[in-house]
C-alpha positions in Angstrom: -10.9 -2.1 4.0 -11.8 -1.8 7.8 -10.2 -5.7 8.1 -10.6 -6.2 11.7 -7.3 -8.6 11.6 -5.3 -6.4 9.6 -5.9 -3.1 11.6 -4.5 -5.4 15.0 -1.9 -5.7 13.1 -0.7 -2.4 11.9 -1.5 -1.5 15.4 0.6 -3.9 16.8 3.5 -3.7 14.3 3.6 -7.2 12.9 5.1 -8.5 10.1 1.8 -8.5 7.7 3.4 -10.6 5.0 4.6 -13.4 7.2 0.9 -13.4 9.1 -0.4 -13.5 5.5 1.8 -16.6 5.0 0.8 -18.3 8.3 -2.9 -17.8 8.0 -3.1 -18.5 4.4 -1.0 -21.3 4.0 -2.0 -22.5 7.4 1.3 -22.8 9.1 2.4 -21.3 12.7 3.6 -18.0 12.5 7.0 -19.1 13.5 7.9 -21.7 11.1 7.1 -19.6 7.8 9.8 -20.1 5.5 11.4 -16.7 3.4 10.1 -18.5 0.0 6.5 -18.7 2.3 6.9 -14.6 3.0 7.8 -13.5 -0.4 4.9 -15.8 -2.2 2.5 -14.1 0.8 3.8 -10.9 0.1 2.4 -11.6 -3.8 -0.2 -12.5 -2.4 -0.7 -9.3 -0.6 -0.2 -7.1 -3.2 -1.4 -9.4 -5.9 -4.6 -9.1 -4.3 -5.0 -4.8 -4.7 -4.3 -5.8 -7.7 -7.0 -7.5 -8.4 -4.7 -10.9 -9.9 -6.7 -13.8 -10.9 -5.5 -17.2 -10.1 -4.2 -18.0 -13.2 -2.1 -14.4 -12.8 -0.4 -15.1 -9.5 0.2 -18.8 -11.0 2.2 -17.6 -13.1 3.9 -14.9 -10.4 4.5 -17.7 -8.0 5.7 -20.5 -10.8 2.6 -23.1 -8.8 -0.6 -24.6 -10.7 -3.7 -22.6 -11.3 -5.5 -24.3 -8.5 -2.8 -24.1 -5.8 -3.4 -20.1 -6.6 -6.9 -20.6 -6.5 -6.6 -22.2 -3.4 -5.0 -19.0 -2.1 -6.7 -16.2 -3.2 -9.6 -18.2 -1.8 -7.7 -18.9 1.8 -7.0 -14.9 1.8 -10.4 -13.8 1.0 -11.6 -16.2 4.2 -9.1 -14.9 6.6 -9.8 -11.1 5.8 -13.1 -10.7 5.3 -13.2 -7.4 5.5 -10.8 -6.6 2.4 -13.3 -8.8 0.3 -16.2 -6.5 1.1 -14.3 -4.0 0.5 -13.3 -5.0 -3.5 -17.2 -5.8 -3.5 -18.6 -2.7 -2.1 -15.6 -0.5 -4.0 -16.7 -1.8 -7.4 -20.7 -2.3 -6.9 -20.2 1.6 -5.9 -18.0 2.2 -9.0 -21.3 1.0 -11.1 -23.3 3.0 -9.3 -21.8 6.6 -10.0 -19.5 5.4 -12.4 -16.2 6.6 -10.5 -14.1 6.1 -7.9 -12.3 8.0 -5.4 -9.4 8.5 -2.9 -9.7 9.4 0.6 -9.1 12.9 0.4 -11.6 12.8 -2.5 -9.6 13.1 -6.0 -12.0 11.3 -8.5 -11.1 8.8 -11.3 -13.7 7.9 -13.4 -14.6 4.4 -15.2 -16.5 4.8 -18.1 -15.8 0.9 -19.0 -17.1 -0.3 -15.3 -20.4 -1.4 -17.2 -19.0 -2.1 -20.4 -20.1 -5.4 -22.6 -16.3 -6.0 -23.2 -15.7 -8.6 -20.7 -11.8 -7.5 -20.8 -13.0 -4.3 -20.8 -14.9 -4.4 -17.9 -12.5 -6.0 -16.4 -9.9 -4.0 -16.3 -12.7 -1.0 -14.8 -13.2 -3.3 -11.7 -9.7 -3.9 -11.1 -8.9 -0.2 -11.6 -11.7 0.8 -9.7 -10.3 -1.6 -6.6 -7.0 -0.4 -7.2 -7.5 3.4 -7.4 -8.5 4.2 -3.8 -5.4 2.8 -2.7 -2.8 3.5 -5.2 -4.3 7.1 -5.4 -4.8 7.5 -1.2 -1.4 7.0 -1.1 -0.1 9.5 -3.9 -2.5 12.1 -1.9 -0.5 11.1 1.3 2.8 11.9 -0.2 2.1 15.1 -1.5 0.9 16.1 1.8 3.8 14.8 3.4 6.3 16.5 0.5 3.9 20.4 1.5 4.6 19.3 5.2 8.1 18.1 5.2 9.1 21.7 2.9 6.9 23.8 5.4 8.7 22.1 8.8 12.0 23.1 6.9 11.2 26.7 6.2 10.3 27.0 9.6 12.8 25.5 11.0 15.1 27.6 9.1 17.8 25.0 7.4 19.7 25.0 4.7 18.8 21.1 3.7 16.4 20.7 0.8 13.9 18.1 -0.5 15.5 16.6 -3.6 13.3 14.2 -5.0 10.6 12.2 -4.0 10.2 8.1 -5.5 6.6 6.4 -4.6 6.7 6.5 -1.0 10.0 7.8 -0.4 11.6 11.3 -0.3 14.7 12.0 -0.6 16.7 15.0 1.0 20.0 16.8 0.6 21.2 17.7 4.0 24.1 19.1 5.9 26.0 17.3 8.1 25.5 19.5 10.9 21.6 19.4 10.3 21.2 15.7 9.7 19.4 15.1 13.4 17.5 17.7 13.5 16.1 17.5 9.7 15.6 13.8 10.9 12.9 14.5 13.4 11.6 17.2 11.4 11.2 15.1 8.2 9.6 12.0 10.3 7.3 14.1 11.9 5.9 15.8 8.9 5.5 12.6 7.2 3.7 10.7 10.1 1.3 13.4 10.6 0.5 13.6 6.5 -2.8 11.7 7.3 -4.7 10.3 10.4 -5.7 6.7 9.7 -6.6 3.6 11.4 -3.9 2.2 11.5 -0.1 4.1 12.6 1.6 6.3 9.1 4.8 5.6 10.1 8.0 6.8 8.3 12.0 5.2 8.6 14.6 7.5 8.3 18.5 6.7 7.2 21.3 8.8 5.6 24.5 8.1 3.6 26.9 10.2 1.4 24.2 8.7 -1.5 20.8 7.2 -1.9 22.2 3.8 -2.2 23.9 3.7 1.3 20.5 4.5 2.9 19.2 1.5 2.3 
């Protein structure tokens, strides 16, 4: 979205959900609550979404206005991501698709449709798409990298499997540091953005211990 607010803040490594909270439920930064985060964080997400107030009502058990409210608060703080859903689905319209960063088209053949629930559904795809779909093109890329930096590296250790934006490796013990680096350094340099890619790495004798 080019959010002026929101880049400082990748670039600065904040926590976005609890600025989210501060600014849109206009309370200092340091006295957000945990219940404050996780309804921001709905908020966050709800918004890519494209939610209505009446849907994050619902998502956050508070009246229809209060959510209103919200969205509304949200929308004034970043600016940038409202232009953004405006320009994203105006464009949509116009040529009747969408597209990721790398360029992978989905198209909307609904985006002008009489259907009002239709049509809505296009516009909220058409939001969502660029996103959700950037950031399945970043993963693949990061999946080519990550298997490349192995080959060359020579290892035994393997990609397994890969969940959203997660991938998950069998490795030998003796290889765990050095697959480390390698993996987190394939990943981070999947795309260049505005904004730091970075990637967390952890092990354990299963998936569930890495967490």
């Amino acid at each position: 979205a080019g959010d002026k607010e929101l880049i400082e803040a990748y670039r600065t490594d904040q926590d976005i959900h609890r600025i989210t909270a501060s600014k849109v439920f206009h309370i200092p930064f340091e006295d957000v609550t945990s219940q404050q985060r996780r309804d921001a964080k709905a908020v966050n997400f709800g918004i890519v979404y494209g939610i209505s107030d009446f849907g994050l009502a619902k998502q956050l058990d508070i009246s229809r206005g209060e959510a209103a409210e919200y969205i509304k608060n949200y929308f004034a703080r970043y600016t940038g991501v409202k232009k953004y859903m405006d320009d994203t689905v105006n464009h949509a319209r116009e040529q009747g698709y969408v597209a990721t960063m790398f360029g992978r088209r989905r198209y909307l053949p609904d985006i002008r449709h009489s259907n009002f629930n239709l049509r809505s559904f296009a516009e909220r795809t058409a939001i969502n798409t660029p996103i959700q779909g950037t950031a399945a093109d970043i993963i693949k890329i990061a999946m080519i990298k990550v298997e490349q930096a192995l080959s060359d590296a020579k290892v035994k250790s393997r990609i397994l499997l890969q969940v959203h934006d997660e991938l998950v490796l069998e490795v030998m013990e003796t290889e765990k540091e050095l697959v480390a680096q390698l993996v987190k350094k394939a990943m981070e340099s999947a795309a260049s953005l505005s904004v730091p890619l970075t990637a967390d790495v952890a092990w354990g004798k299963n998936w569930a211990q890495t967490k």
